[in-house]
HTML snippet that shows the backbone in 3Dmol.js (N, CA, C, O; Angstrom):
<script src="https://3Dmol.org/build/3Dmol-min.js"></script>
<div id="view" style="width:600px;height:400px;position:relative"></div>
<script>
const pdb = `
ATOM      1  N   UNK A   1      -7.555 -72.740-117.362  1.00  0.00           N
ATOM      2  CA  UNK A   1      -8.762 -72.037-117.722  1.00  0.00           C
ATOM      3  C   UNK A   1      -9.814 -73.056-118.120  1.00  0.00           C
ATOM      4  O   UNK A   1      -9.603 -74.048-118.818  1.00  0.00           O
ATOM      5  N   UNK A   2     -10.833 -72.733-117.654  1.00  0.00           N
ATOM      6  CA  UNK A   2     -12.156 -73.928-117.826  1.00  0.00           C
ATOM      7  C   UNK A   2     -13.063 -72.663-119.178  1.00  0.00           C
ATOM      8  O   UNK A   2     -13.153 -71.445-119.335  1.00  0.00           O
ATOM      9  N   UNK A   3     -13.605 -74.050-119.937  1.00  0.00           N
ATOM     10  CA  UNK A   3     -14.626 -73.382-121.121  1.00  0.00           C
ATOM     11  C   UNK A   3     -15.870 -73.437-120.488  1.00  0.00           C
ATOM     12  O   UNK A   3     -16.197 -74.416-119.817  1.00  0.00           O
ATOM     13  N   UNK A   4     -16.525 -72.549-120.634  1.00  0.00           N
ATOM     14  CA  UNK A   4     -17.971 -71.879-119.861  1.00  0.00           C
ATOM     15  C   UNK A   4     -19.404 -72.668-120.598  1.00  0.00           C
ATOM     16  O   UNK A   4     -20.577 -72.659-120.226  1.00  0.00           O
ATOM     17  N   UNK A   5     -18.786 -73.286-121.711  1.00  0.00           N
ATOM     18  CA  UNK A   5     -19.596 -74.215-122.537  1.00  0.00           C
ATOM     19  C   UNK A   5     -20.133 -75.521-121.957  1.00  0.00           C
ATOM     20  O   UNK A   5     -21.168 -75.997-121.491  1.00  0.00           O
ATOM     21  N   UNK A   6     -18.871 -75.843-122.239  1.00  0.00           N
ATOM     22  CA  UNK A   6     -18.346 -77.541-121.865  1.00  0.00           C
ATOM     23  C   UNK A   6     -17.760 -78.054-120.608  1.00  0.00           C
ATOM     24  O   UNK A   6     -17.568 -79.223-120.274  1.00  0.00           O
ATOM     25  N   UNK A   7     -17.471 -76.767-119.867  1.00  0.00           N
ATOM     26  CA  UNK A   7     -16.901 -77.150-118.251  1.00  0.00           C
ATOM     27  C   UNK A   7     -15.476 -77.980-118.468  1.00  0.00           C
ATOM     28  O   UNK A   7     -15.174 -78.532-117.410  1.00  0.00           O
ATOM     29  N   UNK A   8     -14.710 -78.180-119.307  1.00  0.00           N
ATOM     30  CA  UNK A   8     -13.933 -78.645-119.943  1.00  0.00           C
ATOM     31  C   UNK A   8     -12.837 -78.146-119.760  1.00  0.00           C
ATOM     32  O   UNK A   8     -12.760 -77.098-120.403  1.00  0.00           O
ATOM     33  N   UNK A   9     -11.262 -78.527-118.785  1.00  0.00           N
ATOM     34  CA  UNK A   9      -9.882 -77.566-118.770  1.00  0.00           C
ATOM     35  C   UNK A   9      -9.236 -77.247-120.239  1.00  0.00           C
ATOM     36  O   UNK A   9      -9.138 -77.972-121.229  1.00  0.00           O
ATOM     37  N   UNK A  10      -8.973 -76.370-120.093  1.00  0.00           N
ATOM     38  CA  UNK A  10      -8.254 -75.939-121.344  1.00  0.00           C
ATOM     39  C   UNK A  10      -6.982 -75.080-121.912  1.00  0.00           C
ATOM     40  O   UNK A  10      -7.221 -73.896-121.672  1.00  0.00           O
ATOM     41  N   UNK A  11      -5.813 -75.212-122.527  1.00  0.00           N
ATOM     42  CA  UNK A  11      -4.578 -74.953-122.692  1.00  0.00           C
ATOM     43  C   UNK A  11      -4.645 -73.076-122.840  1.00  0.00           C
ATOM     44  O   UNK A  11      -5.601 -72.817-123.570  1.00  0.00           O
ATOM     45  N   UNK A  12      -4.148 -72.162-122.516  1.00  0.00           N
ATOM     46  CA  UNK A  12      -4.377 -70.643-122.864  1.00  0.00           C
ATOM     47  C   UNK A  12      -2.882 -70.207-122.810  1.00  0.00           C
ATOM     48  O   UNK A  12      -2.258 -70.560-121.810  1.00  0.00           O
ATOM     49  N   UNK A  13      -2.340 -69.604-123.602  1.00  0.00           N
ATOM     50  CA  UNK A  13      -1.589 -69.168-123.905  1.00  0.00           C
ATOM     51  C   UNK A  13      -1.576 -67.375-123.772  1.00  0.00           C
ATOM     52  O   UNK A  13      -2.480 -66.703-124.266  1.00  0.00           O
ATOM     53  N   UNK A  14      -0.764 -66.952-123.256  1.00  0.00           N
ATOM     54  CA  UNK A  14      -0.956 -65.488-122.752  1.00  0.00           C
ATOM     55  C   UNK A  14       0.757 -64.946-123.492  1.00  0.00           C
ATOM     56  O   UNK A  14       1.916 -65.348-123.595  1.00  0.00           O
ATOM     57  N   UNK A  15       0.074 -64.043-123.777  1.00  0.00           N
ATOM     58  CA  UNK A  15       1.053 -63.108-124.875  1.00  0.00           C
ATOM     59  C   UNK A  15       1.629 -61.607-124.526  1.00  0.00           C
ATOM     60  O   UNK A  15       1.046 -60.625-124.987  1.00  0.00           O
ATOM     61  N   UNK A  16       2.684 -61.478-123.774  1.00  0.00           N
ATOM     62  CA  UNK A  16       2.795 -60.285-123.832  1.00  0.00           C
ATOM     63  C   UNK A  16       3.514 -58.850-124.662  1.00  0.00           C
ATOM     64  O   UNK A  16       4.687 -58.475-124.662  1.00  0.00           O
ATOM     65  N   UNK A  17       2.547 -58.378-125.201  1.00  0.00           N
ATOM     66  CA  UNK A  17       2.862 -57.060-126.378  1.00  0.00           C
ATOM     67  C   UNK A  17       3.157 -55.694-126.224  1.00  0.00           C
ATOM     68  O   UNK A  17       2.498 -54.981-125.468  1.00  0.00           O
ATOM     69  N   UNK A  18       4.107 -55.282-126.890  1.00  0.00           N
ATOM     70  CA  UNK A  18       4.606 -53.723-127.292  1.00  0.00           C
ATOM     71  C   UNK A  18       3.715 -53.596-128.246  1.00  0.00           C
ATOM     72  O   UNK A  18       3.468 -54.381-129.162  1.00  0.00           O
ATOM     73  N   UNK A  19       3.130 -52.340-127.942  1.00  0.00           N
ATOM     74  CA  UNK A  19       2.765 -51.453-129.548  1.00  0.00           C
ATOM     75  C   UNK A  19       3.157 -50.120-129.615  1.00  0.00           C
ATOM     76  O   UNK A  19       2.662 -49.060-129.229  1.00  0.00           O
ATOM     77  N   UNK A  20       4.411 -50.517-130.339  1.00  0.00           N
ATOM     78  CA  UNK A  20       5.324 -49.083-130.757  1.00  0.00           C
ATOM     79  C   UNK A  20       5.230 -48.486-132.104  1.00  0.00           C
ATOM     80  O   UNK A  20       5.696 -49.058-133.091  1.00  0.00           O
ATOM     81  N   UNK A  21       4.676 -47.425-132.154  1.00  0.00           N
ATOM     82  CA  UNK A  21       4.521 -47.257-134.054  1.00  0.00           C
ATOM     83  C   UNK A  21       4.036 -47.659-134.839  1.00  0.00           C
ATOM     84  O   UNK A  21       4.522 -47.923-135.939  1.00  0.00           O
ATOM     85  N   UNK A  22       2.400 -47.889-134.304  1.00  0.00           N
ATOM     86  CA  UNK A  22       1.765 -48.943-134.899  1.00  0.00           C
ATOM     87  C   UNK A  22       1.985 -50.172-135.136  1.00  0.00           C
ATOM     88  O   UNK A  22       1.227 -50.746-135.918  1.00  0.00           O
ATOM     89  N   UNK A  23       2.935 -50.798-134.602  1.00  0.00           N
ATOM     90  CA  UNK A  23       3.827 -51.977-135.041  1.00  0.00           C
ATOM     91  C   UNK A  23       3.437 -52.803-133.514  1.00  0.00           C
ATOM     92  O   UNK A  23       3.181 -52.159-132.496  1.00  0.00           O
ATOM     93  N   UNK A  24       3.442 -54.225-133.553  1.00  0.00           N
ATOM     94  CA  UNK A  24       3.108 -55.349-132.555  1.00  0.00           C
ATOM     95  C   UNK A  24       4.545 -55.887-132.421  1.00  0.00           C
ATOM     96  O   UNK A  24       4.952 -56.701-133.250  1.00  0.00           O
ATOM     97  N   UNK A  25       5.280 -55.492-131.473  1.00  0.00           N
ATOM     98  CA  UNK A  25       6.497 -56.448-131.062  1.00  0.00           C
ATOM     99  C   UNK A  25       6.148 -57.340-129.958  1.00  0.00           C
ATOM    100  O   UNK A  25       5.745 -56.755-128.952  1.00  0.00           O
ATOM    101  N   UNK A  26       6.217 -58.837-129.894  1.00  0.00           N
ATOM    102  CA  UNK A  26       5.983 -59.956-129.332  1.00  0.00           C
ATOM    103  C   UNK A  26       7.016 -59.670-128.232  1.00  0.00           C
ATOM    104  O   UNK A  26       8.170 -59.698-128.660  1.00  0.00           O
ATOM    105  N   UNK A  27       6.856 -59.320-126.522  1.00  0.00           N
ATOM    106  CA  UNK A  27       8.153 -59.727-125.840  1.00  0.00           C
ATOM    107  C   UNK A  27       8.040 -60.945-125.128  1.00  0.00           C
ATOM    108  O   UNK A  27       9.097 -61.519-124.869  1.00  0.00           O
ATOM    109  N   UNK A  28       6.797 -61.544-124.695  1.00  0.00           N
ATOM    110  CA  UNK A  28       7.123 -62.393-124.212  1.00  0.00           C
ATOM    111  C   UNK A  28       5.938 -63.412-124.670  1.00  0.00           C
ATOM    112  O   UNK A  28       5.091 -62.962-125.441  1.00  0.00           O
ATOM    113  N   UNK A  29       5.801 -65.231-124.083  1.00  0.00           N
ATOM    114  CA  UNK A  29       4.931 -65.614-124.326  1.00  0.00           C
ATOM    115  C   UNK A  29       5.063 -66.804-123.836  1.00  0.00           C
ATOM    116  O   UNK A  29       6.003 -67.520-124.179  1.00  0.00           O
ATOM    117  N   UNK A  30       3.853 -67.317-122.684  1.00  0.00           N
ATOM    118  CA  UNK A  30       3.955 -68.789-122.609  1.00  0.00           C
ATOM    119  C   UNK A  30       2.566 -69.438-121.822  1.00  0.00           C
ATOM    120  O   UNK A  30       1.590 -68.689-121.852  1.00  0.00           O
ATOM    121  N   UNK A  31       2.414 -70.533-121.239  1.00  0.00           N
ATOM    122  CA  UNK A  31       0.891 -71.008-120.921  1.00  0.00           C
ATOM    123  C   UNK A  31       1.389 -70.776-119.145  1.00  0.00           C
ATOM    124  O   UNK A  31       0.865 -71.532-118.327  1.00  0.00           O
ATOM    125  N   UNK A  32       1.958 -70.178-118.865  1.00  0.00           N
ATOM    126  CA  UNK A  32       1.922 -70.019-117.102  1.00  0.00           C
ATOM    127  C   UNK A  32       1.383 -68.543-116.611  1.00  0.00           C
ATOM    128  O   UNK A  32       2.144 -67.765-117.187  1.00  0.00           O
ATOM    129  N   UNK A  33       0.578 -67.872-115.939  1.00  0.00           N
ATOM    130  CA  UNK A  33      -0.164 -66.824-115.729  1.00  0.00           C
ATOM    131  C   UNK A  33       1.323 -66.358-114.669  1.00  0.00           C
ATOM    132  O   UNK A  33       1.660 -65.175-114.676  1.00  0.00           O
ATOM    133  N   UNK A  34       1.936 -67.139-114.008  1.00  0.00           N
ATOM    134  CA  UNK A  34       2.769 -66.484-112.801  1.00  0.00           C
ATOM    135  C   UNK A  34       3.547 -65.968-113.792  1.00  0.00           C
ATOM    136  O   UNK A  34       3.670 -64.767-114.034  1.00  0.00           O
ATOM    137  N   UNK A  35       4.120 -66.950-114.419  1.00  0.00           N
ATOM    138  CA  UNK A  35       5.541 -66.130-115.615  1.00  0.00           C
ATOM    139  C   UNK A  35       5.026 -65.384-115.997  1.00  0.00           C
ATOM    140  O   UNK A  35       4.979 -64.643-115.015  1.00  0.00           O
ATOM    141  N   UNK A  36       4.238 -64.626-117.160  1.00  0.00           N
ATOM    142  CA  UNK A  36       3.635 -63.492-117.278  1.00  0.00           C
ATOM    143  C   UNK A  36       4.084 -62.404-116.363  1.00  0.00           C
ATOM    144  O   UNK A  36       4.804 -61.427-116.572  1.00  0.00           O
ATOM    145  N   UNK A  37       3.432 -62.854-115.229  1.00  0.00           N
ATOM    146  CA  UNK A  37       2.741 -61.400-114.359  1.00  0.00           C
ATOM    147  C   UNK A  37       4.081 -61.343-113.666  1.00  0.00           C
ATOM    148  O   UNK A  37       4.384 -60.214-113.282  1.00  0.00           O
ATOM    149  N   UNK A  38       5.159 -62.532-113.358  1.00  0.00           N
ATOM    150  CA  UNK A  38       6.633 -61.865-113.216  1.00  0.00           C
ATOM    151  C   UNK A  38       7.602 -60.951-114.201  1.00  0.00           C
ATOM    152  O   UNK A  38       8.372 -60.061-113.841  1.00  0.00           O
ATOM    153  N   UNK A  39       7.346 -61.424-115.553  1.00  0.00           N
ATOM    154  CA  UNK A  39       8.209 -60.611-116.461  1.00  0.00           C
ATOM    155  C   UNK A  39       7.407 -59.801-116.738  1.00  0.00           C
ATOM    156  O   UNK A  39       7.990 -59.331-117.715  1.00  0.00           O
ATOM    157  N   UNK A  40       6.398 -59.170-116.653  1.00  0.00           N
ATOM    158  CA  UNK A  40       5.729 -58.023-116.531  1.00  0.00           C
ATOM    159  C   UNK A  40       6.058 -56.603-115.636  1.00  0.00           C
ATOM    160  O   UNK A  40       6.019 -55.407-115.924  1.00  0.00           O
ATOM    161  N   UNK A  41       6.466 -57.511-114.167  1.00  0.00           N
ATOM    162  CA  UNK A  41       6.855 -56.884-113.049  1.00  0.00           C
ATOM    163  C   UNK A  41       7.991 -55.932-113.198  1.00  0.00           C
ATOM    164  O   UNK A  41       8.158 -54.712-113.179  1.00  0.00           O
ATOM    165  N   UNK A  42       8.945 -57.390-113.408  1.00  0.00           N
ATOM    166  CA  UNK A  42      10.164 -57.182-114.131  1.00  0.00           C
ATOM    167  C   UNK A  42      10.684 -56.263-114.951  1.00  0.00           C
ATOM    168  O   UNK A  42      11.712 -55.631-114.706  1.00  0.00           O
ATOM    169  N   UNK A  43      10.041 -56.156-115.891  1.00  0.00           N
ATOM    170  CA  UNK A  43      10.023 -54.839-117.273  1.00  0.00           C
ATOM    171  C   UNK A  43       9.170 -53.820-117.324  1.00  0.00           C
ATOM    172  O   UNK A  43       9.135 -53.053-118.285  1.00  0.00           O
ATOM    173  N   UNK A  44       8.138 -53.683-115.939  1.00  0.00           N
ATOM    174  CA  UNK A  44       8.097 -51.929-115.503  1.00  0.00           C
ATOM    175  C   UNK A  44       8.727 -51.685-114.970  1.00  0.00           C
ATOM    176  O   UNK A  44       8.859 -50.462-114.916  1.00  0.00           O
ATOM    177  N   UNK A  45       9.852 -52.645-113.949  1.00  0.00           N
ATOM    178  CA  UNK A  45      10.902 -52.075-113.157  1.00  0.00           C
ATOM    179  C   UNK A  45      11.998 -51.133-114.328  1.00  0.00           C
ATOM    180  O   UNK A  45      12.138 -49.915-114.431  1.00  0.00           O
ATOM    181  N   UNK A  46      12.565 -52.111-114.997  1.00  0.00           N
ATOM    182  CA  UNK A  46      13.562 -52.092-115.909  1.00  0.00           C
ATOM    183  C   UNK A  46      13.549 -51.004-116.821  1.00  0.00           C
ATOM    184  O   UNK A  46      14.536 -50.344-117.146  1.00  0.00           O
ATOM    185  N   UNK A  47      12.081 -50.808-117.324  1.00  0.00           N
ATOM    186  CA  UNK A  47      11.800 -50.160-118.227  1.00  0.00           C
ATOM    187  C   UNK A  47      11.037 -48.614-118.515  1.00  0.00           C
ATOM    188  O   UNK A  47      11.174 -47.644-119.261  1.00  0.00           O
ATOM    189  N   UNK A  48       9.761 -49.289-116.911  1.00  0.00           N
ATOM    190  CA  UNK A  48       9.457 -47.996-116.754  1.00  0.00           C
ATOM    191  C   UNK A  48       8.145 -47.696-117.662  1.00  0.00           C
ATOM    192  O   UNK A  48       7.542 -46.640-117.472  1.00  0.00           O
ATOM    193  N   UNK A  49       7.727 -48.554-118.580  1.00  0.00           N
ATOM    194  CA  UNK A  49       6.400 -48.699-119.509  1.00  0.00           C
ATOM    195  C   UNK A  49       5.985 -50.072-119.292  1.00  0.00           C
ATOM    196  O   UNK A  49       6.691 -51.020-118.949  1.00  0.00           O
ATOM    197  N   UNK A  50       4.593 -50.042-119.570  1.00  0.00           N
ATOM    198  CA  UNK A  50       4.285 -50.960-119.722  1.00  0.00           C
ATOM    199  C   UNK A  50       3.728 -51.975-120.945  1.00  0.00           C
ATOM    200  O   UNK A  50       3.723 -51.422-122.045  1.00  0.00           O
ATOM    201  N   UNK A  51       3.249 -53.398-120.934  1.00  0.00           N
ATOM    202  CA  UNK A  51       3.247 -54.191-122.219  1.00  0.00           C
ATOM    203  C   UNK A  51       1.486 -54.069-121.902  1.00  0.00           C
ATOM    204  O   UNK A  51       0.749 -53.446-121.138  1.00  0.00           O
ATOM    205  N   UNK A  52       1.358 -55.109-123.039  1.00  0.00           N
ATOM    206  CA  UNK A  52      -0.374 -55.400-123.416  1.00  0.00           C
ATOM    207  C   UNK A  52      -0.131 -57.086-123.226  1.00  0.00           C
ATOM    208  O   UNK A  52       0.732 -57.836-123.682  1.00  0.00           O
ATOM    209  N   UNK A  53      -1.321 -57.320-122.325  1.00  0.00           N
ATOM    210  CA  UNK A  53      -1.583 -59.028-122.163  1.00  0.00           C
ATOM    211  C   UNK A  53      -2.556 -59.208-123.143  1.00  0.00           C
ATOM    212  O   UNK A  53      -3.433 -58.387-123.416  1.00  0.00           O
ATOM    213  N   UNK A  54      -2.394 -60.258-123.652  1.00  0.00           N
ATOM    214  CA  UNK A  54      -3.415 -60.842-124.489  1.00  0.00           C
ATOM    215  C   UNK A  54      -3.701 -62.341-124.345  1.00  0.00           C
ATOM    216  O   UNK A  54      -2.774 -63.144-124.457  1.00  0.00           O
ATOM    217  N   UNK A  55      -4.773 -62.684-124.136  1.00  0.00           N
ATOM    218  CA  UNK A  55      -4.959 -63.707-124.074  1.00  0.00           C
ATOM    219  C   UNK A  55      -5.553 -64.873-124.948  1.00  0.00           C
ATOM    220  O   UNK A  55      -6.765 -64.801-125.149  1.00  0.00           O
ATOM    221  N   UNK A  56      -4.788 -66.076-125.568  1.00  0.00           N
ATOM    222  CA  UNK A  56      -5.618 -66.877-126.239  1.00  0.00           C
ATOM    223  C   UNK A  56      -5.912 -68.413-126.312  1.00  0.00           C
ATOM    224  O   UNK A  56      -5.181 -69.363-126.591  1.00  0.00           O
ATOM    225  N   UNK A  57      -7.172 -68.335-125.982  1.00  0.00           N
ATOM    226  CA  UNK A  57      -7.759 -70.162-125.592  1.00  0.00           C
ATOM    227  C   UNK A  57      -6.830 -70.865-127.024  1.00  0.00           C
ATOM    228  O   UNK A  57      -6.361 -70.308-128.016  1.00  0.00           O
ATOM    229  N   UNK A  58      -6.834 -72.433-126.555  1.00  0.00           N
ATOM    230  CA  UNK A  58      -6.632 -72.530-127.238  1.00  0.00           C
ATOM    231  C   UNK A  58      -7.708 -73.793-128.272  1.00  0.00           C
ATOM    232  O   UNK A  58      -8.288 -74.682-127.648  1.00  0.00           O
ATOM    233  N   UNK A  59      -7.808 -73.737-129.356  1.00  0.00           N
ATOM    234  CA  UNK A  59      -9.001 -74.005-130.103  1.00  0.00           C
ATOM    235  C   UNK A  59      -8.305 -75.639-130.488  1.00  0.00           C
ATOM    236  O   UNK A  59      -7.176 -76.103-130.328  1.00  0.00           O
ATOM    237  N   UNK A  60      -9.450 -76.147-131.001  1.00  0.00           N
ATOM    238  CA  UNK A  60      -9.445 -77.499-131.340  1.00  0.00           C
ATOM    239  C   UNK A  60     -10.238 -77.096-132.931  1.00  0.00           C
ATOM    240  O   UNK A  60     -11.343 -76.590-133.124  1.00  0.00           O
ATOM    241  N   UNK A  61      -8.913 -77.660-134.179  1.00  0.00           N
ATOM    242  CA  UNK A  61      -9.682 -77.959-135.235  1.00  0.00           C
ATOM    243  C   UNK A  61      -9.572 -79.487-136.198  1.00  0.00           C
ATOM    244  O   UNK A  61      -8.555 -80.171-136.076  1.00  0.00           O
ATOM    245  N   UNK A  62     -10.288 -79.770-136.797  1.00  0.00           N
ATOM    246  CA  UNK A  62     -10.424 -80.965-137.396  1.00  0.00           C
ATOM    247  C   UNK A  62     -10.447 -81.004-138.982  1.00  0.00           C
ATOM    248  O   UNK A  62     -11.355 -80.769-139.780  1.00  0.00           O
ATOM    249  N   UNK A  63      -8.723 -81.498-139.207  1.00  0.00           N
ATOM    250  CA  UNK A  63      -8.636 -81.695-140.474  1.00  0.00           C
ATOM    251  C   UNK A  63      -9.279 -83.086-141.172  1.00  0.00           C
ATOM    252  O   UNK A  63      -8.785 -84.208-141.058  1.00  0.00           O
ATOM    253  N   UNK A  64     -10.410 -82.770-141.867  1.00  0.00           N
ATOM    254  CA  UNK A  64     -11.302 -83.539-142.403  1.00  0.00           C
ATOM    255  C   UNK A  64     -10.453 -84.589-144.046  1.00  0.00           C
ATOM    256  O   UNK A  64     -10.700 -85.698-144.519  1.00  0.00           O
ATOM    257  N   UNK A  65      -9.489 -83.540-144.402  1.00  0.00           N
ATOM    258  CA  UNK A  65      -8.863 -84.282-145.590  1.00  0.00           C
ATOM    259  C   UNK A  65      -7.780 -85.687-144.965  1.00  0.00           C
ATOM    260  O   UNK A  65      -7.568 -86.752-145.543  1.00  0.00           O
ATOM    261  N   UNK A  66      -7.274 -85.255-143.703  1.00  0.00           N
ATOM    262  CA  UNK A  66      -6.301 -86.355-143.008  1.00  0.00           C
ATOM    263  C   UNK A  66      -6.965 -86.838-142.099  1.00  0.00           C
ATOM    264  O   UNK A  66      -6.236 -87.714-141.633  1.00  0.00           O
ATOM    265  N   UNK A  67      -8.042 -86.823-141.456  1.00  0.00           N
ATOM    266  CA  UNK A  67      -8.871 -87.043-140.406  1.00  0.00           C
ATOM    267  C   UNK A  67      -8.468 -87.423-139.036  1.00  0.00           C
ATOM    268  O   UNK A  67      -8.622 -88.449-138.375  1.00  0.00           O
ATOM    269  N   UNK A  68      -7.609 -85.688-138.695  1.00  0.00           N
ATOM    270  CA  UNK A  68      -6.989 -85.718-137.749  1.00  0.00           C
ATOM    271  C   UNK A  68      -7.392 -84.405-137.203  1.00  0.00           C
ATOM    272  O   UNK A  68      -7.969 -83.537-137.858  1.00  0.00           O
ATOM    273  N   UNK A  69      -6.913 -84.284-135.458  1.00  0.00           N
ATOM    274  CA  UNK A  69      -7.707 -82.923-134.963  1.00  0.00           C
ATOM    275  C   UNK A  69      -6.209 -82.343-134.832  1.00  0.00           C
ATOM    276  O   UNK A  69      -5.209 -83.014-134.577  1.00  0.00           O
ATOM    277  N   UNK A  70      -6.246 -81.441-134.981  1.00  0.00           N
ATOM    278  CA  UNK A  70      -5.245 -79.838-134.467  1.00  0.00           C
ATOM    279  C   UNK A  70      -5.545 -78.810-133.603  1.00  0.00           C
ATOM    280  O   UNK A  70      -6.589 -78.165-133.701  1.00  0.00           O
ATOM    281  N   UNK A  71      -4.482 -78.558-132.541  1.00  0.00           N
ATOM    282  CA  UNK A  71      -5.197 -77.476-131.736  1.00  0.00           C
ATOM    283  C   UNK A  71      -3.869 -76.511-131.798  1.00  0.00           C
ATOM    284  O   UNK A  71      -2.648 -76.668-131.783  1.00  0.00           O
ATOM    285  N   UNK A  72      -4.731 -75.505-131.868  1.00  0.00           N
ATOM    286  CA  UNK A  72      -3.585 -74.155-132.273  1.00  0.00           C
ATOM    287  C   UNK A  72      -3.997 -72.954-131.266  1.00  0.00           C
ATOM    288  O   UNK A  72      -5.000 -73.022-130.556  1.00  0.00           O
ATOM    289  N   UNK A  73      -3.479 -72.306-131.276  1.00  0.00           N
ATOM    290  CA  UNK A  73      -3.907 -70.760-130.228  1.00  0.00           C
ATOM    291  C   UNK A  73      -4.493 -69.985-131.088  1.00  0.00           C
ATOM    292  O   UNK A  73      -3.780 -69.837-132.081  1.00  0.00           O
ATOM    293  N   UNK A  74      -5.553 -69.383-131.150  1.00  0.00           N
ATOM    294  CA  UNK A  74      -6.004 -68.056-132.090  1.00  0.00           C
ATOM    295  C   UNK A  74      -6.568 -66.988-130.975  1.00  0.00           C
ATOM    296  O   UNK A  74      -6.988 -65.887-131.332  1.00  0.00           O
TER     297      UNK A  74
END
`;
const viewer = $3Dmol.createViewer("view");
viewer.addModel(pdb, "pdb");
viewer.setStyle({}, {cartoon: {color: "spectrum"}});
viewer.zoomTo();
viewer.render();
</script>
């Protein structure tokens, strides 16, 4: 995934979610769009419902007390 800012490649992490009972169960999760959209496939076969994709860039932050950068998914 490219940032629309900076033209810049960037790490995205894609999440796929149950929401049963108000409740967020995590089933799957990783940075490949094919894996996704196979275990997706996979578990309407199996299952017969479907999950929620979510998608999240992943961010660059800068710890100023150690003066070091961190990049995390939000």
């Amino acid at each position: 995934m490219q940032d629309i800012l900076t033209g810049e490649s960037m790490e995205t992490l894609y999440r796929m979610v149950q929401i049963k009972g108000g409740k967020r169960i995590e089933k799957f999760k990783t940075t490949d769009i094919k894996q996704v959209l196979r275990f997706h496939k996979w578990y309407v076969k199996r299952y017969r419902e479907g999950l929620l994709l979510e998608i999240l860039p992943q961010k660059k932050r800068y710890n100023w007390k150690e003066k070091s950068i961190d990049y995390t998914f939000e």
